[in-house]
C-alpha positions as CSV (number, residue, x, y, z in Angstrom):
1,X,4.5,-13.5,-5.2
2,X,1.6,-14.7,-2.6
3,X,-0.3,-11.4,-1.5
4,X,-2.3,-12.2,1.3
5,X,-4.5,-9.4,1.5
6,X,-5.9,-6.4,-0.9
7,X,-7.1,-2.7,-0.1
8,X,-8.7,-1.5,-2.7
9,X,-8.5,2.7,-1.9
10,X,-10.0,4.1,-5.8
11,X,-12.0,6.7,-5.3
12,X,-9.6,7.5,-1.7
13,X,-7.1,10.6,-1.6
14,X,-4.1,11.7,1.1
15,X,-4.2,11.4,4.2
16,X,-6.6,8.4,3.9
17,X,-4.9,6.3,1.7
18,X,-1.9,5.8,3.7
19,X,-4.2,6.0,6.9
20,X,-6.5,3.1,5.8
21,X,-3.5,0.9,4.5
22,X,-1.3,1.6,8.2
23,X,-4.1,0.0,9.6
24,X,-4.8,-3.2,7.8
25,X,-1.0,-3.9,7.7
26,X,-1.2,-3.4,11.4
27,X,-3.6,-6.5,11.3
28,X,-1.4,-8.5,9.8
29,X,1.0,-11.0,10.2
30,X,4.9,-10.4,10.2
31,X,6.0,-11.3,6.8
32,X,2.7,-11.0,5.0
33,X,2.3,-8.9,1.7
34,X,-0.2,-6.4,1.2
35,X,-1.7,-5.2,-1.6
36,X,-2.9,-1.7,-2.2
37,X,-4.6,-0.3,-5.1
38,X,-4.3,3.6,-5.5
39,X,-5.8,5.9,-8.6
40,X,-4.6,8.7,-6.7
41,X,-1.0,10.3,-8.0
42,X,-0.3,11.8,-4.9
43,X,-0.6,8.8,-3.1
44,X,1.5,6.4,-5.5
45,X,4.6,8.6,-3.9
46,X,2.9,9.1,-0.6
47,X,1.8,5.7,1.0
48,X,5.5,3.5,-0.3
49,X,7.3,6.6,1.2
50,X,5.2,6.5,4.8
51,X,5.1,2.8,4.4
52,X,9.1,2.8,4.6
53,X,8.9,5.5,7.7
54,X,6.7,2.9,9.8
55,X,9.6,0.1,9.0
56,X,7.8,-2.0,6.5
57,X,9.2,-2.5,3.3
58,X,7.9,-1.6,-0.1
59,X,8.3,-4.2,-2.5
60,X,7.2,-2.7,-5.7
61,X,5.2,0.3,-7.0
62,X,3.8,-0.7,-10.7
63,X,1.0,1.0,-12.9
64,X,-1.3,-1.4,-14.1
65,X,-3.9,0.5,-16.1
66,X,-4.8,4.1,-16.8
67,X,-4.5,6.1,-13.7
68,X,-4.3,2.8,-11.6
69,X,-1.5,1.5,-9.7
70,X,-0.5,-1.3,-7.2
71,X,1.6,-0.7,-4.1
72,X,3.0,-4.4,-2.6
73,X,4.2,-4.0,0.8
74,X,5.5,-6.6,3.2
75,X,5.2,-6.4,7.1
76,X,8.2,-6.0,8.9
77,X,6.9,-4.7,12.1
C-alpha cells in the first residue's frame, strides 16, 4: 500500500492527536492514504473512530512495536 504522507504524533495525547491528523488529511488529496503514528492508547481507539465520523475511511489499525501503533487512513472527503 503507497502512503503518501506520515504524522508522526508520539509524545501527542487526545484531543490533539485526532486534531492534528483532521488537518493534514484536510490537505490532502481525495484518495490519498495517511499515515499516523500514535503511542497514545487512548488515541489508537480515538482518532480511527473520529476519522470514520468525518467520512474518511480507516484502513487499518496495527501495533508495530511496544506501545507504538500505525493508523492508515484514506481520504474520502
Amino acid at each position: 500500500m503507497q502512503i503518501d504522507k506520515e504524522l508522526d504524533l508520539k509524545g501527542e495525547v487526545c484531543p490533539f492527536t485526532f486534531v492534528k491528523s483532521k488537518l493534514i488529511i484536510e490537505q490532502m488529496d481525495t484518495g490519498q492514504v495517511l499515515r499516523v503514528i500514535l503511542d497514545y492508547k487512548p488515541s489508537v481507539e480515538n482518532v480511527p473512530k473520529s476519522m470514520e465520523m468525518e467520512g474518511q475511511e480507516v484502513l487499518a489499525v496495527n501495533q508495530i512495536g511496544e506501545n507504538l501503533w500505525e493508523v492508515l487512513v484514506r481520504k474520502v472527503k
